[in-house]
DSSP file (Angstrom, degrees, kcal/mol; ACC not computed):
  #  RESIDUE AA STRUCTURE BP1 BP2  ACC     N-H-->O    O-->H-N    N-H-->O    O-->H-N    TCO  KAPPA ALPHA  PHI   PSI    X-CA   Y-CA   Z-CA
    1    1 A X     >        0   0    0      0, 0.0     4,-1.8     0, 0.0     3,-0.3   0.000 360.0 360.0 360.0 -41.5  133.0  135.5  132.9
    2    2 A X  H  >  +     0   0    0      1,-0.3     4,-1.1     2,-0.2     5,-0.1   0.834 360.0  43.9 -53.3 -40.0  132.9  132.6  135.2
    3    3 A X  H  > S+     0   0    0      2,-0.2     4,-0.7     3,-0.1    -1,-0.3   0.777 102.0  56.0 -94.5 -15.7  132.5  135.0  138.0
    4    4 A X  H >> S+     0   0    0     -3,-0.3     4,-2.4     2,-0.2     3,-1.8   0.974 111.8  52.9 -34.8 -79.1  129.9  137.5  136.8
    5    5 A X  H 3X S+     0   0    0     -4,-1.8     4,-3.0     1,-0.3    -2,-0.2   0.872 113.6  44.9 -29.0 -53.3  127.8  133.9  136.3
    6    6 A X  H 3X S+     0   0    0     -4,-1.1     4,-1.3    -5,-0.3    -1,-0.3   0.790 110.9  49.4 -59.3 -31.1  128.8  133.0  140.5
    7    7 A X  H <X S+     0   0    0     -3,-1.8     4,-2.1    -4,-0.7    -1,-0.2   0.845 107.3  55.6-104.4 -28.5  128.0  136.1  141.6
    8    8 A X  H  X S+     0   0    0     -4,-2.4     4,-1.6     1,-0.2    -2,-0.2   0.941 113.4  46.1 -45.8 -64.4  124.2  135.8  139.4
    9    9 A X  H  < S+     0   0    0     -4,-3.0     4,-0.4     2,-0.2    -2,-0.2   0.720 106.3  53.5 -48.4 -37.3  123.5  132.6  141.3
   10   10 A X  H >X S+     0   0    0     -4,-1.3     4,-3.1     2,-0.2     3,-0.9   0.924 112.6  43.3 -69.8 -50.5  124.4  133.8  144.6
   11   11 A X  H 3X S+     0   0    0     -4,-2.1     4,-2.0     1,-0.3    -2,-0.2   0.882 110.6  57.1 -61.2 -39.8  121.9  136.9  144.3
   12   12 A X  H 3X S+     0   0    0     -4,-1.6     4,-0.8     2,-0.2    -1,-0.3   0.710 114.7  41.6 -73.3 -15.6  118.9  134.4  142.6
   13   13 A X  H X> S+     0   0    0     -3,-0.9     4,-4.7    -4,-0.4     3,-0.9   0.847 113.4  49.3-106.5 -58.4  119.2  132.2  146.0
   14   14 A X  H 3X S+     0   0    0     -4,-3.1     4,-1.9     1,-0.3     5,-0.3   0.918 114.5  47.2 -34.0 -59.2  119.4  135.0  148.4
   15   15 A X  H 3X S+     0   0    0     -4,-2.0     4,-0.7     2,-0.2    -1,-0.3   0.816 117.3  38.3 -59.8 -42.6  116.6  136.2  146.7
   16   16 A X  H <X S+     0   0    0     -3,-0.9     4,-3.3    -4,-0.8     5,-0.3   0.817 112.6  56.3 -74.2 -36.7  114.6  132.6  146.7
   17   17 A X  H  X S+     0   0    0     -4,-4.7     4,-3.1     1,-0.2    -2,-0.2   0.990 113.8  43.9 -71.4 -39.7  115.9  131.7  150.7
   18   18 A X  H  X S+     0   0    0     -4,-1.9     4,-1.8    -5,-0.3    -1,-0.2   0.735 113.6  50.5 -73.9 -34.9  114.0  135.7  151.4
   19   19 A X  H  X S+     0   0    0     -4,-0.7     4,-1.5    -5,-0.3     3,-0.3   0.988 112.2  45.3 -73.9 -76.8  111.0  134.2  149.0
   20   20 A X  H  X S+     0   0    0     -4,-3.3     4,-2.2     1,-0.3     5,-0.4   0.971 111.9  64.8 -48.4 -68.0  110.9  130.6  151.5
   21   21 A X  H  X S+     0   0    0     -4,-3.1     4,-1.5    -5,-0.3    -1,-0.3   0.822 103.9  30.7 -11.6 -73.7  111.0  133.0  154.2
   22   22 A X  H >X S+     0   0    0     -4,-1.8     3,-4.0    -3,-0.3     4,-0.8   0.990 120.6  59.1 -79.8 -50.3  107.9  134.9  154.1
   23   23 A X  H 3X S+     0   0    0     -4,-1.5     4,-2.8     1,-0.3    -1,-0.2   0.788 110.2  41.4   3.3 -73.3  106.2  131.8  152.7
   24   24 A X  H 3X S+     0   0    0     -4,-2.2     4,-0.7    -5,-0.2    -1,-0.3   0.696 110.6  50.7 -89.3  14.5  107.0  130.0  155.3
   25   25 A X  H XX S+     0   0    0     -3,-4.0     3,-3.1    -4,-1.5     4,-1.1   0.970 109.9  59.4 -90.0 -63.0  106.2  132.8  158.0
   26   26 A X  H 3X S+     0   0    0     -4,-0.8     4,-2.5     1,-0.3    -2,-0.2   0.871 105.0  50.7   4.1 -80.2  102.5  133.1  155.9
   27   27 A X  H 3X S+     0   0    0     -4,-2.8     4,-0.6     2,-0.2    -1,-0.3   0.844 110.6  44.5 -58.7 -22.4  101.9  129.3  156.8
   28   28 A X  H XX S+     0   0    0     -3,-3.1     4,-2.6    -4,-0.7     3,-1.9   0.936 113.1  54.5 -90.3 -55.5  102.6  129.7  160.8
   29   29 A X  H >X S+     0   0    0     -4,-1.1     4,-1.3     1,-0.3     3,-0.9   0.856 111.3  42.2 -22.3 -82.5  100.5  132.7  160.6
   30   30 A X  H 3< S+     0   0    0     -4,-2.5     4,-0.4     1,-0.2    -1,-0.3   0.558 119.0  42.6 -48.3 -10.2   97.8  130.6  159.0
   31   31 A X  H <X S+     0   0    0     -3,-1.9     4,-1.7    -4,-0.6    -1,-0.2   0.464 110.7  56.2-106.2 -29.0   98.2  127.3  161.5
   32   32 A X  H <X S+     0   0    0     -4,-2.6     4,-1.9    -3,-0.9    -2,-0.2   0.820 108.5  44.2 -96.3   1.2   98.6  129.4  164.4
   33   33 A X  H  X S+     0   0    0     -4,-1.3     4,-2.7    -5,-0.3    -1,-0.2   0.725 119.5  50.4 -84.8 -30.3   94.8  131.3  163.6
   34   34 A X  H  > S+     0   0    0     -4,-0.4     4,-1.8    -5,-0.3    -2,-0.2   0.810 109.8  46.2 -64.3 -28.0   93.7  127.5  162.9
   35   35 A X  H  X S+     0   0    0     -4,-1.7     4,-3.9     2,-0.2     5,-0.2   0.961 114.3  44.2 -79.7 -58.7   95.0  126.6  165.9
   36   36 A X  H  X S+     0   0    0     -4,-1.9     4,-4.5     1,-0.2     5,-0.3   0.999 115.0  53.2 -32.1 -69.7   93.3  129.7  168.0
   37   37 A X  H  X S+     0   0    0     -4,-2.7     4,-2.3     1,-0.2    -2,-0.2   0.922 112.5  40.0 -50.6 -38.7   90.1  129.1  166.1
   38   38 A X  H  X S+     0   0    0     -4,-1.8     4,-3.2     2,-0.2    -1,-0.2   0.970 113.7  56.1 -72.2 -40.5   89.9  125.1  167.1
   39   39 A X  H  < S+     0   0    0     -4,-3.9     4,-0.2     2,-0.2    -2,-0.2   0.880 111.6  41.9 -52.4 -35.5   91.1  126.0  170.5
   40   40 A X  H >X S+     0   0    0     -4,-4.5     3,-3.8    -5,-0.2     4,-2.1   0.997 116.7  51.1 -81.9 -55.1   88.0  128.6  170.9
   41   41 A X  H 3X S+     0   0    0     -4,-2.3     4,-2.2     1,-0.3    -2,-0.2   0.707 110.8  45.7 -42.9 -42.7   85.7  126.2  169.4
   42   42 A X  H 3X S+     0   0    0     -4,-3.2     4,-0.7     2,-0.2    -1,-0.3   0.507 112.0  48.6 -64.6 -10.1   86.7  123.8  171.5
   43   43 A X  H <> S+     0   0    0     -3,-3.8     4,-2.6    -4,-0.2     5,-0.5   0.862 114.3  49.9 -93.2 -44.3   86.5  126.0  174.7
   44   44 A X  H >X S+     0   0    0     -4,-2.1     3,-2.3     1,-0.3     4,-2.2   0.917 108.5  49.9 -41.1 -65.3   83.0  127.0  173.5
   45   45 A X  H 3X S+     0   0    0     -4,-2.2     4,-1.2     1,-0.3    -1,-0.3   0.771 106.9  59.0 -53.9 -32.4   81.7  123.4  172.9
   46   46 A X  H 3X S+     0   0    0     -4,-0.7     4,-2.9    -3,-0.3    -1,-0.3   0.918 111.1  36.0 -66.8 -43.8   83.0  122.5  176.4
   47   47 A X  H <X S+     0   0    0     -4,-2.6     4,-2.6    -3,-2.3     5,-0.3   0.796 112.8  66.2 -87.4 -14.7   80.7  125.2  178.5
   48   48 A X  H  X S+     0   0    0     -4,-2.2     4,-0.8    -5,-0.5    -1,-0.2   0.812 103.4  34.5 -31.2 -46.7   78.4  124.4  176.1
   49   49 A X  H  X S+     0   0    0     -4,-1.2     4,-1.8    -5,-0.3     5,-0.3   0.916 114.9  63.2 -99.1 -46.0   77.9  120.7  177.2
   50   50 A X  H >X S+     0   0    0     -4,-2.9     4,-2.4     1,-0.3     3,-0.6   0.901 105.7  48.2 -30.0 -57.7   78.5  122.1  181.2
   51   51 A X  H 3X S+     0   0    0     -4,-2.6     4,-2.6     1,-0.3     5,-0.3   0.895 112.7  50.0 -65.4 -40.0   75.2  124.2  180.6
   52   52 A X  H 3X S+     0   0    0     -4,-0.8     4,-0.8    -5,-0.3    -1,-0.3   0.668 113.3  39.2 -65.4 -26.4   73.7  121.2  179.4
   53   53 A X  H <X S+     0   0    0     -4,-1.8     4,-2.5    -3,-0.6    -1,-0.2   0.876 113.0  54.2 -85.8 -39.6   74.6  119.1  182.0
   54   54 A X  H  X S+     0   0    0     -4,-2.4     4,-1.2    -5,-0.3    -2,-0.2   0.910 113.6  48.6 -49.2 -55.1   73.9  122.0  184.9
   55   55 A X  H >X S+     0   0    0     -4,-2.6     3,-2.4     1,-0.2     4,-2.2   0.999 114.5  46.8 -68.2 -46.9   70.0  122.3  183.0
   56   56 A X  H >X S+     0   0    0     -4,-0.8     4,-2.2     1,-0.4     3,-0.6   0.877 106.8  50.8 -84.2 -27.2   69.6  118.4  183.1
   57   57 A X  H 3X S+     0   0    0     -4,-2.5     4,-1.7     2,-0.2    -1,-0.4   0.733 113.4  50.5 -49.1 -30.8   70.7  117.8  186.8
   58   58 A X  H <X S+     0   0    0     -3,-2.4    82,-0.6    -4,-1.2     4,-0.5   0.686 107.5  53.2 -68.8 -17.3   67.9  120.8  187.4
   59   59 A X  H XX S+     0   0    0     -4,-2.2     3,-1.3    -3,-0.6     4,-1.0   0.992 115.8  37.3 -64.7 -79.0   65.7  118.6  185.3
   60   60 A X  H >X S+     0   0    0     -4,-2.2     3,-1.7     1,-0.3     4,-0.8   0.737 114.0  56.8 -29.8 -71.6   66.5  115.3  187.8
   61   61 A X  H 3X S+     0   0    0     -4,-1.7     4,-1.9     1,-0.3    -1,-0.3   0.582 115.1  34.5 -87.8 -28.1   66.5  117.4  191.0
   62   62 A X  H <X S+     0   0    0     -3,-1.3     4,-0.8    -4,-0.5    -1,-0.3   0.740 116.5  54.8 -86.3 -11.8   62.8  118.8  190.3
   63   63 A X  H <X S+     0   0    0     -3,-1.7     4,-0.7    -4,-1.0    -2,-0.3   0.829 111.0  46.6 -88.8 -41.2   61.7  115.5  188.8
   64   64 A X  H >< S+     0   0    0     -4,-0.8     3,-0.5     2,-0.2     4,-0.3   0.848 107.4  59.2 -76.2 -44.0   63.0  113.9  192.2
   65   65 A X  H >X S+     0   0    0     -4,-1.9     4,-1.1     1,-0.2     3,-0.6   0.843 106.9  49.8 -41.6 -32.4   61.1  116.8  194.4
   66   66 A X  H 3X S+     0   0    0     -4,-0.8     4,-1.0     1,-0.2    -2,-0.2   0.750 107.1  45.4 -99.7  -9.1   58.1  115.6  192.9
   67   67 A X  H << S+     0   0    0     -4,-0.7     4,-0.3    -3,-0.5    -1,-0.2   0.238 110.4  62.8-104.3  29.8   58.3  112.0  193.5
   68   68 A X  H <> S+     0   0    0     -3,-0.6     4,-1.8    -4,-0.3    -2,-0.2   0.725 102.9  47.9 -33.1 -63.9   59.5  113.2  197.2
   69   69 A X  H  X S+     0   0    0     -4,-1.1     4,-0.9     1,-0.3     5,-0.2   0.967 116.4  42.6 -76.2 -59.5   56.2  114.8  197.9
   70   70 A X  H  < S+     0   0    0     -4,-1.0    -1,-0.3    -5,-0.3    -3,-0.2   0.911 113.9  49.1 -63.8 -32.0   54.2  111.8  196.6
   71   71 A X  H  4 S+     0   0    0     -4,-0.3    -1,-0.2     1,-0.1    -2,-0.2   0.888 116.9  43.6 -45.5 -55.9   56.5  109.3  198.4
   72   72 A X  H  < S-     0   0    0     -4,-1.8    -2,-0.2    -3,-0.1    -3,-0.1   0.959  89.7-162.9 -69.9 -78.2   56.0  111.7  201.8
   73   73 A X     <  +     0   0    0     -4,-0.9     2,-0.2    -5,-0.0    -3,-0.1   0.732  31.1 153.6  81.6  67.4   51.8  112.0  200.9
   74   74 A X        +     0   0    0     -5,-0.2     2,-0.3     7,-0.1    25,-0.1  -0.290  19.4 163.4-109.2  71.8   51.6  115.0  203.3
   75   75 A X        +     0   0    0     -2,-0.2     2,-0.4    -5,-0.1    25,-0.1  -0.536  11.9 177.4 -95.9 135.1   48.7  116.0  201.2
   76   76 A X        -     0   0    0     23,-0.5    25,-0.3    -2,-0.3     5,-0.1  -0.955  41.6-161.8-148.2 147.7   46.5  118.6  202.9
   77   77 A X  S    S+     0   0    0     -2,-0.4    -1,-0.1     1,-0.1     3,-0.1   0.563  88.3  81.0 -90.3 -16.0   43.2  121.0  202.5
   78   78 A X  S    S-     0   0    0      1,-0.2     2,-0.3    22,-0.0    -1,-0.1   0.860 116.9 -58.6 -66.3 -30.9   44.4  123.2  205.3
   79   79 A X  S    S-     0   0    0     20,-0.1     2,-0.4    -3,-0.1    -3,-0.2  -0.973  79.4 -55.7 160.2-162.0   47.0  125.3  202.9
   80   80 A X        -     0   0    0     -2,-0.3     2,-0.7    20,-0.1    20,-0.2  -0.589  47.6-122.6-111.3 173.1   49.7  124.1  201.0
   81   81 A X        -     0   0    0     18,-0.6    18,-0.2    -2,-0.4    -7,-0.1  -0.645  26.1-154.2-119.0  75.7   52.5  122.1  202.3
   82   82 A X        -     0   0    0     -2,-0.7     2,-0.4    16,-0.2    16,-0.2  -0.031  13.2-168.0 -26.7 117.3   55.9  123.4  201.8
   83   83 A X  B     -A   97   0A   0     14,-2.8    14,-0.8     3,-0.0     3,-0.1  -0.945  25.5-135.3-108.8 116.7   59.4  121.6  201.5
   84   84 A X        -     0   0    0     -2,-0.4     2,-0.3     1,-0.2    13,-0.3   0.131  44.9 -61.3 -60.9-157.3   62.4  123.8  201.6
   85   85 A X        -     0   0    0     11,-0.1     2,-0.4     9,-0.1    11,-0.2  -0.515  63.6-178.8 -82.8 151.5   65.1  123.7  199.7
   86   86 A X        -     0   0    0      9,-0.5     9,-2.5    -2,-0.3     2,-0.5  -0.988  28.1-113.5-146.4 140.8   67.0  120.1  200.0
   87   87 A X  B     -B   94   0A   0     -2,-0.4     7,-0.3     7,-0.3     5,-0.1  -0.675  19.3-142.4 -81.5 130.0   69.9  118.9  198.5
   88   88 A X        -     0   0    0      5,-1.0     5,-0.4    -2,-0.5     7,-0.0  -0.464  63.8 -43.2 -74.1 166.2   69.8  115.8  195.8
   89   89 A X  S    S-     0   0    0      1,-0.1    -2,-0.1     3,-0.1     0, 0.0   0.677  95.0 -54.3  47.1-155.6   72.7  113.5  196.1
   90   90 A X  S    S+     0   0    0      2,-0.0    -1,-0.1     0, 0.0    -2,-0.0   0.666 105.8  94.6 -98.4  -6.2   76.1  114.7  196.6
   91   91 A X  S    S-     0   0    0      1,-0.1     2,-1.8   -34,-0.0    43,-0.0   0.047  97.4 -96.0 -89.3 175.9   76.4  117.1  193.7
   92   92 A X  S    S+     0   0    0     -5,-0.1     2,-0.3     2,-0.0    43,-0.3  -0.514  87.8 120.5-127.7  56.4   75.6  120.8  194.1
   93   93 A X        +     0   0    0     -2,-1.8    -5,-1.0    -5,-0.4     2,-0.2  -0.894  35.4 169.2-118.4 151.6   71.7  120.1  192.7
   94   94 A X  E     -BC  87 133A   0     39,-1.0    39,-1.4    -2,-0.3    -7,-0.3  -0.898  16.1-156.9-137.4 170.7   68.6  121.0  195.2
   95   95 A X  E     - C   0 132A   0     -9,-2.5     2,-0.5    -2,-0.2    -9,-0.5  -0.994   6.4-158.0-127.4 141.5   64.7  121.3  195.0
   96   96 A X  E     - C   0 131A   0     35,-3.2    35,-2.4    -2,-0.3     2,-0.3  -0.990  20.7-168.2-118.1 148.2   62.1  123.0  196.8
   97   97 A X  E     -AC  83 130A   0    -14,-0.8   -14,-2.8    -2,-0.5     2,-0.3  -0.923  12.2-168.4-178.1 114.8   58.9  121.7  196.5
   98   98 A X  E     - C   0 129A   0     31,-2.5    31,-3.0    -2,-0.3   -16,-0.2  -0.945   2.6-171.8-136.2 137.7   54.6  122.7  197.4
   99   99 A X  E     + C   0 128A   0     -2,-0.3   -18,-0.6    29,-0.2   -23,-0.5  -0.779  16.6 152.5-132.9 107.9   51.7  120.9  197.4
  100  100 A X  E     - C   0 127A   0     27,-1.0    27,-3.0   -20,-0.2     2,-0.4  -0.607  43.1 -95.6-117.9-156.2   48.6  122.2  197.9
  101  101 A X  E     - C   0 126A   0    -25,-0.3    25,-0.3    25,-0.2     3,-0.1  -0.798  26.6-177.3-100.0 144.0   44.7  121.6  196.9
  102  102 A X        -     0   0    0     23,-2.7     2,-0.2    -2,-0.4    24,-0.1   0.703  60.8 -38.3-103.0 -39.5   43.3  123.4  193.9
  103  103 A X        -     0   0    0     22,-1.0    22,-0.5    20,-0.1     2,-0.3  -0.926  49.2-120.0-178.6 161.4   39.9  122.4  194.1
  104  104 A X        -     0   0    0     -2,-0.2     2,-0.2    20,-0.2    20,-0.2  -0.712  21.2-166.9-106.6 173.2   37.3  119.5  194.8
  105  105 A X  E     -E  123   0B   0     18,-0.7    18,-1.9    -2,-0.3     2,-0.3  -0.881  26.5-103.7-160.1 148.8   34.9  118.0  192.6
  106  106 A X  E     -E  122   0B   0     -2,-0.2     2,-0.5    16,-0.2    16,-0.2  -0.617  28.0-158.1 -85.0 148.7   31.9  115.7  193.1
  107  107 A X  E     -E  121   0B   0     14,-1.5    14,-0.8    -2,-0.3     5,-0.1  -0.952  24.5-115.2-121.6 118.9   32.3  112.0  192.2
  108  108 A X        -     0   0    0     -2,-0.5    13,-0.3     1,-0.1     4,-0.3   0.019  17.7-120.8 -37.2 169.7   29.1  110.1  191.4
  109  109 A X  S    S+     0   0    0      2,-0.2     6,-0.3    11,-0.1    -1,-0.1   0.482 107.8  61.6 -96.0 -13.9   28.0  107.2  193.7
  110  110 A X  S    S+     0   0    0      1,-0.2    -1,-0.1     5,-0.1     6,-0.1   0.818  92.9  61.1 -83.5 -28.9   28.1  104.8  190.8
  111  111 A X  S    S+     0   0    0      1,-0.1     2,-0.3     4,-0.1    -1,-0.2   0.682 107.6  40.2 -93.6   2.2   31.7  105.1  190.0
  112  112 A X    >   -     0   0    0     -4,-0.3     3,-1.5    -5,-0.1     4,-0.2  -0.984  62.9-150.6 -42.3 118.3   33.0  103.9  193.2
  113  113 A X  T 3  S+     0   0    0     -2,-0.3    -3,-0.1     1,-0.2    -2,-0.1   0.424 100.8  64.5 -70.6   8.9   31.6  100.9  195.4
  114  114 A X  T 3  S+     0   0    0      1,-0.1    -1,-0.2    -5,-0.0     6,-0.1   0.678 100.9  47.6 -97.5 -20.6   32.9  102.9  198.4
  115  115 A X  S <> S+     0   0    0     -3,-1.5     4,-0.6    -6,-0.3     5,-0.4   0.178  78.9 115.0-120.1  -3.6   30.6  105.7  197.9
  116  116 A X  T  4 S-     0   0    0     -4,-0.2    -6,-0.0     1,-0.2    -8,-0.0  -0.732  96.8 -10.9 -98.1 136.4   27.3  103.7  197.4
  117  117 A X  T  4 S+     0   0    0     -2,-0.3    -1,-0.2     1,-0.1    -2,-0.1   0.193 113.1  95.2  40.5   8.3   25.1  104.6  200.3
  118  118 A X  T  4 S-     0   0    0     -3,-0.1    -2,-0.2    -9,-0.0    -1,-0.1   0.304 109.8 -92.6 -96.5   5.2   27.6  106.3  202.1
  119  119 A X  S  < S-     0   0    0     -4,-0.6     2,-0.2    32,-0.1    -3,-0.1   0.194  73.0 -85.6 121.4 -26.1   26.7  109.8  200.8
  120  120 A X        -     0   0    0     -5,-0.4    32,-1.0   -11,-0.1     2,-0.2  -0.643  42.2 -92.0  95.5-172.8   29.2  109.8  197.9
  121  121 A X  E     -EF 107 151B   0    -14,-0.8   -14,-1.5   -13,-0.3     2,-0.4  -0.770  24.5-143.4-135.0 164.9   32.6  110.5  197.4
  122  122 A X  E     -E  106   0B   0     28,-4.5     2,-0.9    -2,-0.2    28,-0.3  -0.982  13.3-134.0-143.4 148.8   34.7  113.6  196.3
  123  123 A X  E     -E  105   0B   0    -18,-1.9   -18,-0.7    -2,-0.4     2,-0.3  -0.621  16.0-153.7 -86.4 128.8   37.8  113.9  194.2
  124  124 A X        -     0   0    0     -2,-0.9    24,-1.3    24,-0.2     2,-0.5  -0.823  15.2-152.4 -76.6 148.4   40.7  116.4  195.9
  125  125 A X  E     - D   0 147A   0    -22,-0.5   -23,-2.7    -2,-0.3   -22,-1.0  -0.998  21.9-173.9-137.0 119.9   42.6  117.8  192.9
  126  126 A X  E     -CD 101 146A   0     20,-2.0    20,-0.9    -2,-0.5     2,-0.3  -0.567  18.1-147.8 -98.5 175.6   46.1  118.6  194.0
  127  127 A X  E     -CD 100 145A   0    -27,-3.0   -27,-1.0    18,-0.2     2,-0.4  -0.674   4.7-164.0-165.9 116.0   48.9  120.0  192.8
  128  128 A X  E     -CD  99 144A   0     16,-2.6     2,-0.7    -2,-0.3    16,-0.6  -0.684  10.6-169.6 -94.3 123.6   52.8  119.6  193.3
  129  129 A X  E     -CD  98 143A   0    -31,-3.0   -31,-2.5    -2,-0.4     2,-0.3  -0.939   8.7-176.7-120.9 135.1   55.1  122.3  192.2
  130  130 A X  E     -CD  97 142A   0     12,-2.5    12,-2.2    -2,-0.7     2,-0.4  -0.996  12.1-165.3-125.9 128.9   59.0  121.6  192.1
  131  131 A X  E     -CD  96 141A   0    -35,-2.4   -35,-3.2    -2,-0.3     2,-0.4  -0.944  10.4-155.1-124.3 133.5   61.6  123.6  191.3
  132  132 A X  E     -CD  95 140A   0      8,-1.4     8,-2.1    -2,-0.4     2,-0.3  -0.941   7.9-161.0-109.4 143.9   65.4  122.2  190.6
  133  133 A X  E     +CD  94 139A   0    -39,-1.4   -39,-1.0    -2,-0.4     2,-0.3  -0.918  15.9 154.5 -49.7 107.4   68.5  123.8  190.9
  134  134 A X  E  >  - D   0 138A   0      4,-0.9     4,-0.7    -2,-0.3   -41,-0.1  -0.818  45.2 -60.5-149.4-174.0   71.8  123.4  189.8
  135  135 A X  T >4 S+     0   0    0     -2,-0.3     3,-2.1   -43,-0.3    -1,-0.1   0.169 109.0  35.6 -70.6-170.3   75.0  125.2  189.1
  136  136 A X  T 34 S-     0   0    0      1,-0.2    -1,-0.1     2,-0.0     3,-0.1   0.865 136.2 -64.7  48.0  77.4   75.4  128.1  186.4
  137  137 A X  T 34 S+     0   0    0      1,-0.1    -1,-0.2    -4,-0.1    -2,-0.2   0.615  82.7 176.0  -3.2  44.0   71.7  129.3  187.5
  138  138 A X  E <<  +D  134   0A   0     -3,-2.1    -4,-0.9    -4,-0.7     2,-0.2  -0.262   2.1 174.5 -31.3 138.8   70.4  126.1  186.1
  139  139 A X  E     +D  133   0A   0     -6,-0.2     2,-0.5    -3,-0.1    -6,-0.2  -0.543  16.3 173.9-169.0 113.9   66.9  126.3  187.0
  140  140 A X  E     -D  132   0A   0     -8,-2.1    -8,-1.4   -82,-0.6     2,-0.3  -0.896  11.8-163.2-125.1 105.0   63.8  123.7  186.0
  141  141 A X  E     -D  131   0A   0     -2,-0.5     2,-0.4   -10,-0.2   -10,-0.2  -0.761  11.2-179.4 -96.0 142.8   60.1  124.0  187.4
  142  142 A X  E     -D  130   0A   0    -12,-2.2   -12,-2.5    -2,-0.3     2,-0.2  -0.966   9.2-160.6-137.2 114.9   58.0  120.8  187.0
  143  143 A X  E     -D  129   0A   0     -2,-0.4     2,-0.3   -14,-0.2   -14,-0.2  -0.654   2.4-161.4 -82.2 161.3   53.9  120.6  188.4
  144  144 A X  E     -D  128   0A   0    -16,-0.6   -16,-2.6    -2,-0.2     2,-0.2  -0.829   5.6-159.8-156.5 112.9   52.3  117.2  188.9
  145  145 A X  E     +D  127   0A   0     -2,-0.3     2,-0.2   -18,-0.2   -18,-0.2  -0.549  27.9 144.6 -95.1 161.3   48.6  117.5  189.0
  146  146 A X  E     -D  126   0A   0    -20,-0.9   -20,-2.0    -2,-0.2     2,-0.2  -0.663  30.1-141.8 173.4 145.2   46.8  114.4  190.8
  147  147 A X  E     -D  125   0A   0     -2,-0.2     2,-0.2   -22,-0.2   -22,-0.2  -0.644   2.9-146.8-116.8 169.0   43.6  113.8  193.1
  148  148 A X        -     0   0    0    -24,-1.3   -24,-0.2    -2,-0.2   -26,-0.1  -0.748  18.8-126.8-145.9  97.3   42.7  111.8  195.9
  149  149 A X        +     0   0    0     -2,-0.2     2,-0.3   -26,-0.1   -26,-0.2   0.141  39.2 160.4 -31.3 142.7   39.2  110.2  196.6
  150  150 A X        -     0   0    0    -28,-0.3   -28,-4.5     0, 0.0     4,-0.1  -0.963  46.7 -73.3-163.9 161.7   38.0  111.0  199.8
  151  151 A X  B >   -F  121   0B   0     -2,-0.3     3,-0.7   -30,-0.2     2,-0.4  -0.152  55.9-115.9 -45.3 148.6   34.1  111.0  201.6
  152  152 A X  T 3  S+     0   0    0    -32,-1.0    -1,-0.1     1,-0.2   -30,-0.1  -0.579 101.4  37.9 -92.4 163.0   32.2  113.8  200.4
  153  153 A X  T 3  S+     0   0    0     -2,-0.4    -1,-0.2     2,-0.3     3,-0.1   0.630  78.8 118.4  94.5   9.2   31.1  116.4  202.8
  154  154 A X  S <  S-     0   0    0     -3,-0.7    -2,-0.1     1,-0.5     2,-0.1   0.249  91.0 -90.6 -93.2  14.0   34.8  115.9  204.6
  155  155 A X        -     0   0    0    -78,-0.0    -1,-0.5     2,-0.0    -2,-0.3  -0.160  46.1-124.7 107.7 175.6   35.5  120.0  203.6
  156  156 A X              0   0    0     -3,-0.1   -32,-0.1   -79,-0.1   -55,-0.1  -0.567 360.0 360.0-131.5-151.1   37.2  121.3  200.2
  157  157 A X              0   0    0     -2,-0.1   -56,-0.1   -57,-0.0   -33,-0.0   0.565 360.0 360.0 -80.7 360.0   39.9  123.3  199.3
């Protein structure tokens, strides 16, 4: 009888170690699909925040074109005044950059002392368009509208 009993046990553990088995092949099967899935999440979130950096370095790099152009003041009625493309910094950002005149306007003689008895004055109304660049086809275009008093009767746009 004693061995009928041995031989019972032996078959109930064979039968439990086959059990831990697939058990534990189930649980690397579930950790290695957690693992995939944080690994893609993580890859996502990463080109995620690249494009995000790529747009806001196109942000700077047109935001820097336009205080270029006002820096430069090659402000003109003749046609518009072109900047190629230039590179910001060292980083792989550029902008290109126009400014022309959009239109004139009269300015009374009262709101300037500059313009009393000289004829008047007239406002030039300009307008600076900048486009940045950056990597991944980043791309952010910026306008800057702004006038500049000048005699009237000196031409318009």
């Amino acid at each position: 009888m004693k061995g009928h009993h041995e031989r019972t046990a032996d078959a109930g553990s064979r039968r439990q170690g086959g059990a831990a088995l697939v058990v534990s092949l189930v649980l690397m099967l579930a950790l290695t699909v957690l693992g995939v899935s944080a690994m893609n999440t993580a890859m996502l979130e990463l080109a995620m925040a690249n494009s995000t950096e790529s747009q806001q370095g196109a942000f700077e790099a047109a935001e820097t074109g336009i205080e270029i152009a006002l820096a430069e003041s090659r402000f003109t009625t003749g046609g518009p005044s072109v900047v190629p493309a230039a590179p910001i910094g060292d980083g792989p950002y550029e902008t290109r950059t126009s400014t022309r005149c959009v239109t004139t306007t009269a300015v009374p003689d009262r709101a300037f002392s500059i313009g009393a008895g000289s004829g008047g004055v007239q406002a030039f109304h300009f307008e600076i368009v900048s486009i940045g660049t950056g990597p991944r086809g980043a791309v952010s275009t910026h306008r800057q509208g702004f006038y500049v008093i000048g005699p009237a009767g000196s031409g318009g746009c």
